[in-house]
N, C-alpha and C positions, 0 to 999 in steps of 0.2 A: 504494500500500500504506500503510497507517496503522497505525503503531506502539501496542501500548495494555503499559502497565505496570500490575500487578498492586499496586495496595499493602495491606498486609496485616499491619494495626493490633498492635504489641505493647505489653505493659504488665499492666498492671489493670484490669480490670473490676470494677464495680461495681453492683449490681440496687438500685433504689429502693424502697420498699413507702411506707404507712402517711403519714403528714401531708406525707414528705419528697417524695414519689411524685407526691403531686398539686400540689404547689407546682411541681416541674418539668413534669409534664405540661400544667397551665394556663401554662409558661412557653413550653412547645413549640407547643399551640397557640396560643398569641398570635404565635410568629412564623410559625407552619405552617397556617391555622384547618382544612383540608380534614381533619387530624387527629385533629377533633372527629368527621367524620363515618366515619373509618373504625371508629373506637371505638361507635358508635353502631351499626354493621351486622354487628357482632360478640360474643357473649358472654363471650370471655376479655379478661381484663384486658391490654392492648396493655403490656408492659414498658419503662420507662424506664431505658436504662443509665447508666452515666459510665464512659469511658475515660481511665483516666490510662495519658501514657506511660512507657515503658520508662525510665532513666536512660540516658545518651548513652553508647555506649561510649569508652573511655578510649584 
């Protein structure tokens, strides 16, 4: 039997657009490149997030 834990991201969210957007997406593909070609086989714009996290409880 193999155990799986759920982890399940709190904090911030954050959605990229406009100059800031493509500066991380060309970030993402330089370390991911196959995510040139999902954006390429697709017409909506692929969203780049940033999670910040929660503050640590006290």
């Amino acid at each position: 039997m193999t155990a799986r834990a759920r982890i399940v991201p709190s904090g911030k969210q954050r959605d990229f657009s406009g100059e800031e957007r493509r500066r991380w997406w060309d970030l993402a593909v330089a370390a991911y490149p196959p995510y040139a070609g999902y954006q390429e086989k697709t017409e909506r714009v692929i969203p780049v997030l940033l999670l910040e996290p929660a503050p640590a409880p006290h």
